[in-house]
Structures are given as structure tokens and as C-alpha cells.
mmJSON file of the N, C-alpha and C atoms, coordinates in Angstrom:
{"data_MODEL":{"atom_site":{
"group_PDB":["ATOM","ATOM","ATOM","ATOM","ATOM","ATOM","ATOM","ATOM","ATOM","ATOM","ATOM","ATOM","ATOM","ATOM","ATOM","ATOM","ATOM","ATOM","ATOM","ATOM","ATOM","ATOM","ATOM","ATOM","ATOM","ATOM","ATOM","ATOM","ATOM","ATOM","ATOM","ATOM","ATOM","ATOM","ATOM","ATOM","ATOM","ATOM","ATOM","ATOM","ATOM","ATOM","ATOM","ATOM","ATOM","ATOM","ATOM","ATOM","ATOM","ATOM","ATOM","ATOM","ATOM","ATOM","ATOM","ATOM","ATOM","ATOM","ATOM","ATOM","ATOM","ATOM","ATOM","ATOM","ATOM","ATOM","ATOM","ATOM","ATOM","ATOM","ATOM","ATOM","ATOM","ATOM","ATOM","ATOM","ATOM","ATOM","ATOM","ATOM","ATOM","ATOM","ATOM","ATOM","ATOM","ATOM","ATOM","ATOM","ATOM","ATOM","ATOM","ATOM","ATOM","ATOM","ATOM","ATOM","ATOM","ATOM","ATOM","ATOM","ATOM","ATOM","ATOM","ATOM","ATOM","ATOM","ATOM","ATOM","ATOM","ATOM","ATOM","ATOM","ATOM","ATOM","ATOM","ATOM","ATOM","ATOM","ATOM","ATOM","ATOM","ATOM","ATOM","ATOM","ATOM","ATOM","ATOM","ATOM","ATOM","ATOM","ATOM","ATOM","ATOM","ATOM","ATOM","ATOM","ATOM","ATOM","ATOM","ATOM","ATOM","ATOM","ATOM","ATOM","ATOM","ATOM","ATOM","ATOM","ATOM","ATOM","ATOM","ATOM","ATOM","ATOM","ATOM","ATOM","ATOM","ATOM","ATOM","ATOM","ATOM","ATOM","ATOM","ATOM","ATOM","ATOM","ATOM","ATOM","ATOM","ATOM","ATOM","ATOM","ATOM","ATOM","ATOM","ATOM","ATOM","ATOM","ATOM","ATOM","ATOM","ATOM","ATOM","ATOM","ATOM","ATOM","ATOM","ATOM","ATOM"],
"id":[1,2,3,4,5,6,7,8,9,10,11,12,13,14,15,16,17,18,19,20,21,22,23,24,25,26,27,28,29,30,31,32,33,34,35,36,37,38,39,40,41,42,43,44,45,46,47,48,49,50,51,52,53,54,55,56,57,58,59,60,61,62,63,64,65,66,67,68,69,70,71,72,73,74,75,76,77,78,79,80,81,82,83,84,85,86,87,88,89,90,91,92,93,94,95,96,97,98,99,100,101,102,103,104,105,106,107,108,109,110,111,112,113,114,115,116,117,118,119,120,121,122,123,124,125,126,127,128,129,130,131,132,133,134,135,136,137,138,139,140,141,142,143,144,145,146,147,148,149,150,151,152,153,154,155,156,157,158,159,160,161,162,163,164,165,166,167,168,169,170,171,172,173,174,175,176,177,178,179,180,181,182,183,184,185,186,187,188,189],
"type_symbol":["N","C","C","N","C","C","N","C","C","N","C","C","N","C","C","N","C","C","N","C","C","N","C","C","N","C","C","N","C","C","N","C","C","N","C","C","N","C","C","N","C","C","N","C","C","N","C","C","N","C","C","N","C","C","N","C","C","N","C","C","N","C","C","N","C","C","N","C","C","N","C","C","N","C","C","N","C","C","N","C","C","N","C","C","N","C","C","N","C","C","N","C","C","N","C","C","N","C","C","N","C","C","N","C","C","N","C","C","N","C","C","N","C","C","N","C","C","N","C","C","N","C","C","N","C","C","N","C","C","N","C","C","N","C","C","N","C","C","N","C","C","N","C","C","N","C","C","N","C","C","N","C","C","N","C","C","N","C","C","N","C","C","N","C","C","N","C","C","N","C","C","N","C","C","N","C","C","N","C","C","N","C","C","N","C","C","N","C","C"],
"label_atom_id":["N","CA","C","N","CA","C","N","CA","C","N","CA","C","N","CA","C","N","CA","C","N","CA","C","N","CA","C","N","CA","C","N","CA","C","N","CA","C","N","CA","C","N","CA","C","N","CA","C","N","CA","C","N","CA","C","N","CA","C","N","CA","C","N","CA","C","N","CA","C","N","CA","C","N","CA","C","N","CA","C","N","CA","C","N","CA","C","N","CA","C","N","CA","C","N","CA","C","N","CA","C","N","CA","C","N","CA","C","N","CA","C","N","CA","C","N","CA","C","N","CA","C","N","CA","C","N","CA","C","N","CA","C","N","CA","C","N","CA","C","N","CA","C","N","CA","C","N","CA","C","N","CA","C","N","CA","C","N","CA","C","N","CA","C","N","CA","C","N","CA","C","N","CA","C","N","CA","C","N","CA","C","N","CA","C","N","CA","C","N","CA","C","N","CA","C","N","CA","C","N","CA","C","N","CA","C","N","CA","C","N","CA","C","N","CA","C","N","CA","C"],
"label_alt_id":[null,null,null,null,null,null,null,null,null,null,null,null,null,null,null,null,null,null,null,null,null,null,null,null,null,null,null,null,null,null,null,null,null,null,null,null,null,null,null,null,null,null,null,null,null,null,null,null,null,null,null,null,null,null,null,null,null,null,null,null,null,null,null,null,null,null,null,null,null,null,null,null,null,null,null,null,null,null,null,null,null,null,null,null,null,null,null,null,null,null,null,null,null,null,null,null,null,null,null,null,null,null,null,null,null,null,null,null,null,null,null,null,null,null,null,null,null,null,null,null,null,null,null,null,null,null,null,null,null,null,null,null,null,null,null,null,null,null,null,null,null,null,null,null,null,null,null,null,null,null,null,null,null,null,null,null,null,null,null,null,null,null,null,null,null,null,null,null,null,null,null,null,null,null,null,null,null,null,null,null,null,null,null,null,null,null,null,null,null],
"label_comp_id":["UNK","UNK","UNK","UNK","UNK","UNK","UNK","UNK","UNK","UNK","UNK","UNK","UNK","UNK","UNK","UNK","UNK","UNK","UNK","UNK","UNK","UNK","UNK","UNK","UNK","UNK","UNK","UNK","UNK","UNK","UNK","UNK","UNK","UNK","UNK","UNK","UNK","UNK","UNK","UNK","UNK","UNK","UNK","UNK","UNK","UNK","UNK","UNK","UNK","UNK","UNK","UNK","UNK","UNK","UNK","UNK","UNK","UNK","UNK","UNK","UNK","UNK","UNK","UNK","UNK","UNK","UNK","UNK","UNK","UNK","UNK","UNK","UNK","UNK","UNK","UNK","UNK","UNK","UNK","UNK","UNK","UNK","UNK","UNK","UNK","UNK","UNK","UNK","UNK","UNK","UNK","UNK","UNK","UNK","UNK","UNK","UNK","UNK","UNK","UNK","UNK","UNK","UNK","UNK","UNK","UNK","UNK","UNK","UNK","UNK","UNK","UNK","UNK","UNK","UNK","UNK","UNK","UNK","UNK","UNK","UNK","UNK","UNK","UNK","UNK","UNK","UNK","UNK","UNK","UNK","UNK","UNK","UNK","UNK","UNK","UNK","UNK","UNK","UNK","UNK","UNK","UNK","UNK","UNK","UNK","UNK","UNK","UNK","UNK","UNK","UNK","UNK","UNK","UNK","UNK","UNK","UNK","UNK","UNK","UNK","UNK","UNK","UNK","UNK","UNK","UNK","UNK","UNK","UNK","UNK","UNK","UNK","UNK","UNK","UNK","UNK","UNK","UNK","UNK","UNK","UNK","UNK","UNK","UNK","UNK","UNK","UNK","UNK","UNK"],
"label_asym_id":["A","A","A","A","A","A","A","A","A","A","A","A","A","A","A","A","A","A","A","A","A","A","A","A","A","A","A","A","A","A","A","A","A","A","A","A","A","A","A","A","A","A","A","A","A","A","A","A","A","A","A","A","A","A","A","A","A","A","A","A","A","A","A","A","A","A","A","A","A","A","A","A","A","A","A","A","A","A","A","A","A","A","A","A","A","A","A","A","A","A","A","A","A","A","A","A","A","A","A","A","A","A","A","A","A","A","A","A","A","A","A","A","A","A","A","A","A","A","A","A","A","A","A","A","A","A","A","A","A","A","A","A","A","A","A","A","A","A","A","A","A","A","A","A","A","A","A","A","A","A","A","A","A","A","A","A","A","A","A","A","A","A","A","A","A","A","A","A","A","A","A","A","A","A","A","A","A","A","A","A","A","A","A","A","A","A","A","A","A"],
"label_entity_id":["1","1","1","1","1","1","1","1","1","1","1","1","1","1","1","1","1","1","1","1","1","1","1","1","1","1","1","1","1","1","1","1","1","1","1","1","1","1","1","1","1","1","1","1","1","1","1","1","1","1","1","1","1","1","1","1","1","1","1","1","1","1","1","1","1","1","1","1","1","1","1","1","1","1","1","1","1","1","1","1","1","1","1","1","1","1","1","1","1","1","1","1","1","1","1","1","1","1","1","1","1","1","1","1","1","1","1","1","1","1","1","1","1","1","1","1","1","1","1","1","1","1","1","1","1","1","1","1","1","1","1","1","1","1","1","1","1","1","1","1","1","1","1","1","1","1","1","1","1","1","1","1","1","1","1","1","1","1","1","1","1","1","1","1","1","1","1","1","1","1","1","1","1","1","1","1","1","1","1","1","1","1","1","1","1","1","1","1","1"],
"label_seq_id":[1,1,1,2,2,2,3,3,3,4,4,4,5,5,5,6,6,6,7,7,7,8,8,8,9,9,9,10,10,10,11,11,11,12,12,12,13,13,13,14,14,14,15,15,15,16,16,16,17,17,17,18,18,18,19,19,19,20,20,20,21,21,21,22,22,22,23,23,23,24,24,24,25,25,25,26,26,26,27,27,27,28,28,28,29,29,29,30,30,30,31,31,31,32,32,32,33,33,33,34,34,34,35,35,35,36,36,36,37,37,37,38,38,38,39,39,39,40,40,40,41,41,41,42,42,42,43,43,43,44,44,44,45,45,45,46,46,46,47,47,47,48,48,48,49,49,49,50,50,50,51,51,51,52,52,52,53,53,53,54,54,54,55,55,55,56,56,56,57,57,57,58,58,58,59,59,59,60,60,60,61,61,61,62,62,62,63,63,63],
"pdbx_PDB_ins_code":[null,null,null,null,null,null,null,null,null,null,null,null,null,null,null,null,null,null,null,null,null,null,null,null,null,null,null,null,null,null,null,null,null,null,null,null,null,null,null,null,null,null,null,null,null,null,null,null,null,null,null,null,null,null,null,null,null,null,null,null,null,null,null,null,null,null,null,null,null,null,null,null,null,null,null,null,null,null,null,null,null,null,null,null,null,null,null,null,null,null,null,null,null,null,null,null,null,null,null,null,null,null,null,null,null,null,null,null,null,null,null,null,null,null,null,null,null,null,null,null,null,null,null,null,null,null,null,null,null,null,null,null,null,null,null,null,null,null,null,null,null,null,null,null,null,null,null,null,null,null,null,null,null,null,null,null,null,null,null,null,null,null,null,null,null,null,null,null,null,null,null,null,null,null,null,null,null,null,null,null,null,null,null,null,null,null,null,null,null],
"Cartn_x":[-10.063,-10.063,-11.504,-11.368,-13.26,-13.321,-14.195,-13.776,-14.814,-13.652,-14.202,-14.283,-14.11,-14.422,-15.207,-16.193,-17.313,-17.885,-16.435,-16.85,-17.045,-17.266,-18.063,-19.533,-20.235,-21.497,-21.656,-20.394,-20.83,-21.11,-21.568,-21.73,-20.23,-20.06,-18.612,-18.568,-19.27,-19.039,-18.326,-19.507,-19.06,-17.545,-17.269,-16.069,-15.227,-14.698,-14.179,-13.515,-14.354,-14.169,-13.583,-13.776,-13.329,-12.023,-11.672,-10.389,-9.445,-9.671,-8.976,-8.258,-9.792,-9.66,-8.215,-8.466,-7.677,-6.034,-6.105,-4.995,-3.834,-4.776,-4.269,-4.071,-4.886,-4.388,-3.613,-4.019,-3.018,-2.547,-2.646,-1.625,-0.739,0.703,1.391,1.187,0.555,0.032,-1.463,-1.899,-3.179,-2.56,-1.545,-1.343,-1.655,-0.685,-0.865,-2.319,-3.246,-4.558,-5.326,-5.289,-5.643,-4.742,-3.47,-3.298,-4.114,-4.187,-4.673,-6.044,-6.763,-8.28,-8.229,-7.771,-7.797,-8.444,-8.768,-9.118,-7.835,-8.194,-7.577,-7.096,-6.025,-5.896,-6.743,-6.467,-6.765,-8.506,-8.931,-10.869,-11.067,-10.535,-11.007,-10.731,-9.46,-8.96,-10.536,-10.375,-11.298,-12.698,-13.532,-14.646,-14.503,-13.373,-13.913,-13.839,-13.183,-12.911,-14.346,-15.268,-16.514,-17.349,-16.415,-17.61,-16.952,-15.766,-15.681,-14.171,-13.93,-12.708,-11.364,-10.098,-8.635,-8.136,-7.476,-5.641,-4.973,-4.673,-3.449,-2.077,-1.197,-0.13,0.705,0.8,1.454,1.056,-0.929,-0.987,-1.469,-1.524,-2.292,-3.322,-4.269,-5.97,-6.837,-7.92,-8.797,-9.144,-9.321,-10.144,-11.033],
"Cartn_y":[20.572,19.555,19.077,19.234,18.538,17.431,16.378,15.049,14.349,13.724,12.808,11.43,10.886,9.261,8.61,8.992,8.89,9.673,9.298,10.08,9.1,7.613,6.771,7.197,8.018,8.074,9.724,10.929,12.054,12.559,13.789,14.413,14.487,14.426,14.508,15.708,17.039,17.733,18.836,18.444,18.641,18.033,16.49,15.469,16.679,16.947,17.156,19.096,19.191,20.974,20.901,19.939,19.885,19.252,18.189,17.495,18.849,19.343,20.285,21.626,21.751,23.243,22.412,21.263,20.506,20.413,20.461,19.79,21.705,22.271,23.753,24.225,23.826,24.844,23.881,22.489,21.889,20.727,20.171,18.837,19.29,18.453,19.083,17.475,16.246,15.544,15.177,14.54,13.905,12.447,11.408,10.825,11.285,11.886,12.633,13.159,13.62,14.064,12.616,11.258,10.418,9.504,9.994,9.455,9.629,11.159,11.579,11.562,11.067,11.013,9.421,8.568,7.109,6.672,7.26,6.624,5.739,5.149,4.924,5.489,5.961,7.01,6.703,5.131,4.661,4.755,4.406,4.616,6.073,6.878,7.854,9.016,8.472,8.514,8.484,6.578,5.785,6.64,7.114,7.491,9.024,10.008,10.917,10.747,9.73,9.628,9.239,8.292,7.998,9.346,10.514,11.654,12.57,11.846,13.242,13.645,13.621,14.311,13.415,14.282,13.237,14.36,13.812,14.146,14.675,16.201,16.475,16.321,15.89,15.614,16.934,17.371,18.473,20.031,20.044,21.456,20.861,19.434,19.21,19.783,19.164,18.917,17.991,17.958,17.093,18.456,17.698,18.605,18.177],
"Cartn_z":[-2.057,-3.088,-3.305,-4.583,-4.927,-4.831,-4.132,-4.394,-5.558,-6.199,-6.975,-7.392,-5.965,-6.095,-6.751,-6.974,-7.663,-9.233,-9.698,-11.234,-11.944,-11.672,-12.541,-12.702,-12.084,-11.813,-12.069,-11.776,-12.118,-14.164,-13.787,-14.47,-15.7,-16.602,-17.152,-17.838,-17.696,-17.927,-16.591,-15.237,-14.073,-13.803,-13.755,-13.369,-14.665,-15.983,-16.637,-15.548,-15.691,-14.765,-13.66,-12.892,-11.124,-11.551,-12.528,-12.813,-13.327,-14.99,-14.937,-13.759,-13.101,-11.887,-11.419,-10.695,-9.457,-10.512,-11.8,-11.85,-12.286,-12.482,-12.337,-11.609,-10.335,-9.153,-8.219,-7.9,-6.724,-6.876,-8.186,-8.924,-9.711,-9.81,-10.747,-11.798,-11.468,-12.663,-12.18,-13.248,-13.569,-12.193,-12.705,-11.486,-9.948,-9.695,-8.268,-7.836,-8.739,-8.284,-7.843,-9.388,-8.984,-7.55,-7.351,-6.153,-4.669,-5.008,-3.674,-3.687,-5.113,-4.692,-4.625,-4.515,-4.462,-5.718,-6.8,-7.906,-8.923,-9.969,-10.939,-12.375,-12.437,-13.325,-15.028,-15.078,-16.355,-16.445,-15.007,-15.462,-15.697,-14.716,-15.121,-16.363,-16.965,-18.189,-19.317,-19.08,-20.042,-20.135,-18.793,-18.592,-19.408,-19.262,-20.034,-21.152,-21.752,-23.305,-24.003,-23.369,-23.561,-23.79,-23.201,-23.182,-24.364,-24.62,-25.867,-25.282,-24.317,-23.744,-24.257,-24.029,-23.876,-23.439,-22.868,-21.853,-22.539,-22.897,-23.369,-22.157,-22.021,-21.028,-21.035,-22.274,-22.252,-21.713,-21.754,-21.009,-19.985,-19.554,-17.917,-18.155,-18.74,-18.946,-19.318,-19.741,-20.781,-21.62,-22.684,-23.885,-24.733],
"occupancy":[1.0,1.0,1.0,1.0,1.0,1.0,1.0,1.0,1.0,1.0,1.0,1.0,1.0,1.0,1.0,1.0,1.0,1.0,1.0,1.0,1.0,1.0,1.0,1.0,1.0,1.0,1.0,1.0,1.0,1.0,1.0,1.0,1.0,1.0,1.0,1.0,1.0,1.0,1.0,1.0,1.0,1.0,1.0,1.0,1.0,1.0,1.0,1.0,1.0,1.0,1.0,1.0,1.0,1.0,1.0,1.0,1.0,1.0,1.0,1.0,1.0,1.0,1.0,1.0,1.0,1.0,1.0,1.0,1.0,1.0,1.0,1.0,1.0,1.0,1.0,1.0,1.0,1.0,1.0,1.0,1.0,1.0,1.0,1.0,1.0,1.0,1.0,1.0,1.0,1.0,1.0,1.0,1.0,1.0,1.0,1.0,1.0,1.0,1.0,1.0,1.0,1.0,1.0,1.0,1.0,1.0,1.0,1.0,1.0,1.0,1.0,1.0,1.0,1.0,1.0,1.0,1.0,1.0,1.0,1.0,1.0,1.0,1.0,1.0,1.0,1.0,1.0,1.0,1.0,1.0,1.0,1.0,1.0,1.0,1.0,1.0,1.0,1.0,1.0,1.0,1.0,1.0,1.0,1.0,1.0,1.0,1.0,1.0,1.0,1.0,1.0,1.0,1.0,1.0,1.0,1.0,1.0,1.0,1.0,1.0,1.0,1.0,1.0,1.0,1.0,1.0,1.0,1.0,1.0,1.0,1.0,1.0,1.0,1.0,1.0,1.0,1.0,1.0,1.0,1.0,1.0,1.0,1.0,1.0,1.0,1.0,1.0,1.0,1.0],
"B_iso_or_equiv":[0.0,0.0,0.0,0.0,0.0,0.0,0.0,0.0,0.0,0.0,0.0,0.0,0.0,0.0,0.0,0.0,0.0,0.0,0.0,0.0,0.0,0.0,0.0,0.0,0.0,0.0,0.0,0.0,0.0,0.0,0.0,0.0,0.0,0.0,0.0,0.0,0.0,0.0,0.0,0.0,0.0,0.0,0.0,0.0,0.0,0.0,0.0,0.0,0.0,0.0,0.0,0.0,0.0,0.0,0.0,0.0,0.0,0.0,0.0,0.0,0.0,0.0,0.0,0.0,0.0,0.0,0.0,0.0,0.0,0.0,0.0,0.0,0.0,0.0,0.0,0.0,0.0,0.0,0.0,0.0,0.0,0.0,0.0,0.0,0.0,0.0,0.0,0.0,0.0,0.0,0.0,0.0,0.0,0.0,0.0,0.0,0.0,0.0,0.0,0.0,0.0,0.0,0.0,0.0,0.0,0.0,0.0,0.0,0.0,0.0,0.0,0.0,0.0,0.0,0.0,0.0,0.0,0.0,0.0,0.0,0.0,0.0,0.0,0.0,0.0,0.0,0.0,0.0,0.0,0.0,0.0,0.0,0.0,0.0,0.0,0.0,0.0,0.0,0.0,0.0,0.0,0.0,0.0,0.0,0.0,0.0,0.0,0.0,0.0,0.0,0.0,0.0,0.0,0.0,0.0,0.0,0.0,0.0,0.0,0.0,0.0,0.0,0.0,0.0,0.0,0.0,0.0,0.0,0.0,0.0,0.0,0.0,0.0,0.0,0.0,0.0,0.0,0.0,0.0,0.0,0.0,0.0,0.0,0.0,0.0,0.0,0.0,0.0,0.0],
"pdbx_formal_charge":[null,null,null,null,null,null,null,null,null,null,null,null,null,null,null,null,null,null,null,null,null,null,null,null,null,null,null,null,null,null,null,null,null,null,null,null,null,null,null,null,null,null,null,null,null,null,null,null,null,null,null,null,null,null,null,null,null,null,null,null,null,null,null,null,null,null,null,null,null,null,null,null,null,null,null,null,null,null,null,null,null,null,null,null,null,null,null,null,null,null,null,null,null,null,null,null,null,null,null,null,null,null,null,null,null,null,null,null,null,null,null,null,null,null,null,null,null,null,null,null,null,null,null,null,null,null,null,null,null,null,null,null,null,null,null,null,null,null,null,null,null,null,null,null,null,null,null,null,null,null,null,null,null,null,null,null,null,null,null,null,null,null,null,null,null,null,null,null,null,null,null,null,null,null,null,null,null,null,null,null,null,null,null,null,null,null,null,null,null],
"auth_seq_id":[1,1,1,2,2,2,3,3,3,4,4,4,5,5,5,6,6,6,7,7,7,8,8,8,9,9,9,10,10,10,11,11,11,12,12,12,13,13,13,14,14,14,15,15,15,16,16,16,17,17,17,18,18,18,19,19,19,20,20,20,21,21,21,22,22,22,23,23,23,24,24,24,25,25,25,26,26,26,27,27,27,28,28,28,29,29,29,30,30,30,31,31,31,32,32,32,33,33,33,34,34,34,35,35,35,36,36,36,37,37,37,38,38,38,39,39,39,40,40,40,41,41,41,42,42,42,43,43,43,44,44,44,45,45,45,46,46,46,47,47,47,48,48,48,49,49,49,50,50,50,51,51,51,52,52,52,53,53,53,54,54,54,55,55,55,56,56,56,57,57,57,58,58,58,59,59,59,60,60,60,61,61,61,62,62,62,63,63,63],
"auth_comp_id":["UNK","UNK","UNK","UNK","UNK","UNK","UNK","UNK","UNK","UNK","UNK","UNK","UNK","UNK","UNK","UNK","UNK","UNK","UNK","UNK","UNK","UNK","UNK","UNK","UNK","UNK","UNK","UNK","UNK","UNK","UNK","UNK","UNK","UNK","UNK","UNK","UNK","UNK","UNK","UNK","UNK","UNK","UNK","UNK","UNK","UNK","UNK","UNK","UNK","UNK","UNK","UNK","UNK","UNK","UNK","UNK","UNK","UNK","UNK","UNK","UNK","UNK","UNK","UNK","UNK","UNK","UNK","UNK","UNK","UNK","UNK","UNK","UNK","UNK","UNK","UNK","UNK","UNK","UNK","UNK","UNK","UNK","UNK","UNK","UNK","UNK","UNK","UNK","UNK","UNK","UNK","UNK","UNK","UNK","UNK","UNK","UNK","UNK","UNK","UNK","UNK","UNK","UNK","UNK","UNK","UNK","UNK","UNK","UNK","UNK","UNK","UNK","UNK","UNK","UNK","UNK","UNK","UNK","UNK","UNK","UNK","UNK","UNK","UNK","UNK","UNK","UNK","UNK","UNK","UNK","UNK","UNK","UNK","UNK","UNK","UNK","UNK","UNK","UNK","UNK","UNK","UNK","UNK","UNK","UNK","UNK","UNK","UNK","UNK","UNK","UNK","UNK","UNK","UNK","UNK","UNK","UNK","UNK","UNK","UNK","UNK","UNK","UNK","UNK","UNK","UNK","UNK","UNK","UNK","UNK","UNK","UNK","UNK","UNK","UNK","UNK","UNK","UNK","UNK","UNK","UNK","UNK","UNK","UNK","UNK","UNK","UNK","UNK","UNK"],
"auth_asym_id":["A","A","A","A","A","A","A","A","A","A","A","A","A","A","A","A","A","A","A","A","A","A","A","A","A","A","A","A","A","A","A","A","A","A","A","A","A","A","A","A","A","A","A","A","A","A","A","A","A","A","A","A","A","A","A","A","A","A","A","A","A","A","A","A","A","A","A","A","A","A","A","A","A","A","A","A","A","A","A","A","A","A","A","A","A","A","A","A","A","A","A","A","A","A","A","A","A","A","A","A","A","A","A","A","A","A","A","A","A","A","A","A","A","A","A","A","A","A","A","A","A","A","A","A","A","A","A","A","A","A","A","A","A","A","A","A","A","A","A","A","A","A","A","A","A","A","A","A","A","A","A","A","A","A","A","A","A","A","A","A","A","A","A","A","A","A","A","A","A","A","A","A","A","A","A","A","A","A","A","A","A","A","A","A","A","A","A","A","A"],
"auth_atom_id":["N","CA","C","N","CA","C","N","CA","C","N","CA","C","N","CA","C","N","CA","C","N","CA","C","N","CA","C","N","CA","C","N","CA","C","N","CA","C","N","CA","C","N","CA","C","N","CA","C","N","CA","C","N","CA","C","N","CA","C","N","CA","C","N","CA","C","N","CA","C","N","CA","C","N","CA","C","N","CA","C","N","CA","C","N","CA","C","N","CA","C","N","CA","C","N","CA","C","N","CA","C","N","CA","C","N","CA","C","N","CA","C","N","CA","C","N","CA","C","N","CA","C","N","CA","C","N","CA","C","N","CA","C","N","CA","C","N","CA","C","N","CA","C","N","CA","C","N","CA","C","N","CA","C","N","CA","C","N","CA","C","N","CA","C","N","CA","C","N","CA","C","N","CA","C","N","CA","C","N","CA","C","N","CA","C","N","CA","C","N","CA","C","N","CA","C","N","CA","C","N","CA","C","N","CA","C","N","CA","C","N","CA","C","N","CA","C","N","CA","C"],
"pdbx_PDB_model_num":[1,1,1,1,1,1,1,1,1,1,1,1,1,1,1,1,1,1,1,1,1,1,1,1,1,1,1,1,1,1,1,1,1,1,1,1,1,1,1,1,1,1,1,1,1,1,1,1,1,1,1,1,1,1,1,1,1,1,1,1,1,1,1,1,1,1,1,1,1,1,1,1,1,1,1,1,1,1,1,1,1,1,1,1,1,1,1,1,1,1,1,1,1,1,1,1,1,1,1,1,1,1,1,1,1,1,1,1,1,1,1,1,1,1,1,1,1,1,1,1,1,1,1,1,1,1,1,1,1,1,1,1,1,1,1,1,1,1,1,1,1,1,1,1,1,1,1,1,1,1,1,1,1,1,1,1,1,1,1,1,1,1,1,1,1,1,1,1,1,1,1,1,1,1,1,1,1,1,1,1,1,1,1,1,1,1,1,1,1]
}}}
């Protein structure tokens, strides 16, 4: 697991790649990844949206 506690401060092109990889290969949601990384689903939501990104729910990604 990549950790990303600290994706207030990463890269969001990097944070955007390690979220998708993680939620393809060993989350079956965006919740559950943010469970098990102790983040908040909604910042880190909010933070990629600042970069251009959103959540499709339906293929489990950002885009």
C-alpha cells in the first residue's frame, strides 16, 4: 500500500496515480482505501478536485 497521509502536501498528479493504482488493485471503494489510510474521504476528494480531477463512483477512479 502506498501511503498517503500526506496528500495535502503531495504531488496530485503523483496522489491521483497511487489513489487510482490502490483503488484497482486492493480497495473495492474510495471509502475503504480512505479508511485504511486514516485520511478523510471528503479532503481528499476536495484536494483533487482543486487539481482538475473528480470521482467517477461508477469505474472507481479520479479523472
Amino acid at each position: 500500500m502506498i501511503p498517503i497521509k500526506r496528500f495535502a502536501t503531495m504531488d496530485p498528479y503523483i496522489l491521483v496515480s497511487a489513489v487510482n493504482m490502490q483503488l484497482r488493485d486492493e480497495f473495492s471503494s474510495l471509502e475503504d482505501l480512505c479508511a485504511a489510510q486514516e485520511i478523510d474521504v471528503n479532503a481528499l476528494k476536495e484536494r483533487l478536485k482543486k487539481s482538475g480531477f473528480k470521482y467517477d463512483q461508477e469505474q472507481r477512479q479520479f479523472k
